[in-house]
C-alpha positions in Angstrom: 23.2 -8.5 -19.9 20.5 -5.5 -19.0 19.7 -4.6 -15.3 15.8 -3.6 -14.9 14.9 -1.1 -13.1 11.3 -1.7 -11.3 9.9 1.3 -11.7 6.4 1.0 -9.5 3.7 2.7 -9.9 5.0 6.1 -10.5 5.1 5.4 -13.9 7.2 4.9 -17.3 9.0 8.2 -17.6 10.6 8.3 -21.3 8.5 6.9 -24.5 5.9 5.2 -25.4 5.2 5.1 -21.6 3.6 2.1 -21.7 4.5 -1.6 -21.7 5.2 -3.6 -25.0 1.5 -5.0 -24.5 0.3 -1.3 -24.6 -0.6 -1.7 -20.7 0.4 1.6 -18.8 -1.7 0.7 -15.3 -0.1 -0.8 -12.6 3.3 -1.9 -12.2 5.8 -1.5 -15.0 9.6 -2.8 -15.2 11.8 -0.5 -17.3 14.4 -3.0 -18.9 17.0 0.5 -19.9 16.7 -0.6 -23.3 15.7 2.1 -25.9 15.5 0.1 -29.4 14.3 2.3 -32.6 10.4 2.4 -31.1 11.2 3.7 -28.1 12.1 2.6 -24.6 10.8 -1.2 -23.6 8.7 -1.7 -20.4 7.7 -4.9 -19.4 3.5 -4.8 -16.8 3.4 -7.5 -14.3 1.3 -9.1 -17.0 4.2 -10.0 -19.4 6.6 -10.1 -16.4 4.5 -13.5 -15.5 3.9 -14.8 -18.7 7.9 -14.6 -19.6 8.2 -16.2 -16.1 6.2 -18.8 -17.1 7.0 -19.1 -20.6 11.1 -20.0 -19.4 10.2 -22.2 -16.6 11.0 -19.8 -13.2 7.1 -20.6 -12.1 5.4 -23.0 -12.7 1.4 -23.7 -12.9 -0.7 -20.9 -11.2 1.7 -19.4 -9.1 2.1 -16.4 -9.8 -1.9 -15.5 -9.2 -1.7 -17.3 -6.4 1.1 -15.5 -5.1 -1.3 -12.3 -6.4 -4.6 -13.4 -5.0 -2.8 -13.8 -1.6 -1.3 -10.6 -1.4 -4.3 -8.8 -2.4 -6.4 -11.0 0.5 -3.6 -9.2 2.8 -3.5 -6.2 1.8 -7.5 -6.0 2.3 -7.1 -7.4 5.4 -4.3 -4.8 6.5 -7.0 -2.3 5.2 -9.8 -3.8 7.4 -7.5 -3.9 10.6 -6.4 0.0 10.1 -10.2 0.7 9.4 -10.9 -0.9 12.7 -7.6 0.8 14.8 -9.0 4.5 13.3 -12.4 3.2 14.5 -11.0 2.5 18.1 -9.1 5.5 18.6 -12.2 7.6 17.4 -14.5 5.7 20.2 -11.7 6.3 22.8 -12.3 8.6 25.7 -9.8 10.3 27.8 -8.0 9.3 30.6 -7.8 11.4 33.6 -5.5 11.2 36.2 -5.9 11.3 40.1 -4.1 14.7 40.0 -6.2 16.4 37.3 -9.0 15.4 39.5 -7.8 17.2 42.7 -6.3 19.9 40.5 -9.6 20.7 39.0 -11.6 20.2 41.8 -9.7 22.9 43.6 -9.8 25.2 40.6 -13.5 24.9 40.0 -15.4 23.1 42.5 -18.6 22.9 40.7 -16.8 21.9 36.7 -16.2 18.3 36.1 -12.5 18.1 34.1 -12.9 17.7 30.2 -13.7 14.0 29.4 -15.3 13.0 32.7 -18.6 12.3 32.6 -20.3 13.0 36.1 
């Protein structure tokens, strides 16, 4: 029986460096298995199509499953856009003490971030 290794997206390391489809973007699984043509990788491509060819998902699935992920991962995007967005638009807080402290120090200078 072979163990796979996934491999990611860092990319097939030992020959043809590509999968068995001649895909070499995105995700590849390296199935250790290194007949005469060279190591076999397997894209997510063929990785769904076996899948679907034995029976382990069935119907639309899979890009379901993909379309999903995708619609999250955009939406994670869109919310770290925003949080970057917020922090940019945030002024300081000053506290009591900074006040009096600057106050004392320079009667006539407002502390950074307050506006007078």
């Amino acid at each position: 029986m072979i163990q796979p290794r996934f491999i990611g997206d860092e990319g097939a390391v030992v020959w043809p460096h590509t999968c068995i489809c001649g895909s070499n973007s995105g995700r590849l699984t390296d199935t250790l298995k290194e007949p005469a043509g060279g190591r076999v990788y397997l894209c997510d491509r063929c990785v769904s199509a076996l899948a679907r060819l034995h029976g382990f998902v069935h119907g639309d699935a899979i890009d379901e499953a993909r379309a999903e992920q995708q619609r999250l991962a955009d939406r994670v995007a869109a919310l770290e856009q925003q949080v970057q967005e917020a922090v940019a638009r945030q002024t300081r807080v000053v506290s009591v003490d900074e006040l009096i402290a600057a106050s004392k120090a320079a009667p006539a200078a407002e502390p950074e971030g307050v506006a007078a």
